[in-house]
C-alpha positions as CSV (number, residue, x, y, z in Angstrom):
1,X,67.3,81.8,116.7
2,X,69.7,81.8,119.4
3,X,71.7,84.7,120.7
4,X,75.8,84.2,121.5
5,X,76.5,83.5,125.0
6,X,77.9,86.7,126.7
7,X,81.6,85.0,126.5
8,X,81.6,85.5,123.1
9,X,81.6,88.8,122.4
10,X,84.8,90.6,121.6
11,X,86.4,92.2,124.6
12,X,87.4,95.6,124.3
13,X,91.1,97.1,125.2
14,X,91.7,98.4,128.2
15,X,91.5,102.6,128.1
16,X,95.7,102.7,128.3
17,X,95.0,102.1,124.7
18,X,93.6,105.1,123.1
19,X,96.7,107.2,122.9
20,X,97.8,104.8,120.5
21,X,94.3,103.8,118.4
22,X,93.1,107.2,118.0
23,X,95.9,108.2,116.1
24,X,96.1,105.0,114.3
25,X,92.1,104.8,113.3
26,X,92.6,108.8,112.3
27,X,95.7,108.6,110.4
28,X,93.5,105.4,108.4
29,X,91.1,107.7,107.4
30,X,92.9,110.8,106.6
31,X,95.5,109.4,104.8
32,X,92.7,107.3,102.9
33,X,91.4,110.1,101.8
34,X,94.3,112.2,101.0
35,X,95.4,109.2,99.0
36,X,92.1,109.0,97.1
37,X,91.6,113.0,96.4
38,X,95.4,113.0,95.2
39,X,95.2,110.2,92.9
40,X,91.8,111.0,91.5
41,X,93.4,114.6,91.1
42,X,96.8,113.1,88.9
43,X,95.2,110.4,86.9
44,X,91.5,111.5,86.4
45,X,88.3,109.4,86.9
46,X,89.7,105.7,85.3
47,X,88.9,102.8,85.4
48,X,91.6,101.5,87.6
49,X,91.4,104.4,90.2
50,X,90.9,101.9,92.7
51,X,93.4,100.2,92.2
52,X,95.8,103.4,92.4
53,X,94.4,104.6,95.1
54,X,94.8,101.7,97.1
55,X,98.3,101.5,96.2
56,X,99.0,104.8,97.2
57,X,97.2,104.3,100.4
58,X,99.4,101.4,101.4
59,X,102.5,103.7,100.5
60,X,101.1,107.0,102.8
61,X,99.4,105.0,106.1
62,X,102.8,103.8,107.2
63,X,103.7,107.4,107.4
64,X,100.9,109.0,108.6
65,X,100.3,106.9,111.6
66,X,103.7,107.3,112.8
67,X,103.5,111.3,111.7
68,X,100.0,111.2,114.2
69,X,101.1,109.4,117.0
70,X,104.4,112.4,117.1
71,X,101.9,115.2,115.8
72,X,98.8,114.3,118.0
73,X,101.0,115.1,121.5
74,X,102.3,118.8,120.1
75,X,98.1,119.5,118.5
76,X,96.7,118.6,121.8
77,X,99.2,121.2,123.0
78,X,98.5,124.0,120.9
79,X,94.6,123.6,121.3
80,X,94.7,123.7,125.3
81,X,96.8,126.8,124.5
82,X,94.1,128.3,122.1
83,X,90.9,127.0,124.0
84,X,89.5,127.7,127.6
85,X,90.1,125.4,130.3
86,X,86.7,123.3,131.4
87,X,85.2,124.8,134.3
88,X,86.6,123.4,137.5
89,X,84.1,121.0,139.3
């Protein structure tokens, strides 16, 4: 068995990016899991809580990434303000 050539592995994003993908992989979790804890929460342990789930999912994600990527800005913020400074050098 062969191993792919080094040209083939996926190339990663430059580091410019992770203001925008932390939020966005965050706000995929939490709002995953909000979505699932509410739904199981209104409609009880069914047989379709999948599906329900999902559906509210795809209603709260394309909320809560836009809501993180205003929010994570003023949190950063508020935790420099609550947290000492790394030492210097």
């Amino acid at each position: 068995m062969t191993s792919l050539p080094m040209t083939l592995r996926p190339r990663r994003l430059p580091t410019a990016a992770a203001h925008v993908l932390t939020p966005m992989i965050l706000s995929f979790f939490m709002s995953g899991v909000v979505s699932l804890i509410a739904t199981l929460r209104a409609t009880g342990l069914t047989a379709d809580l999948p599906v329900q789930a999902l559906h509210a999912w795809m209603l709260s994600y394309p909320v809560a990434f836009p809501a993180a990527l205003v929010m994570l800005p003023i949190v950063r913020r508020i935790v420099g303000l609550l947290v000492e400074p790394p030492p210097a050098g």
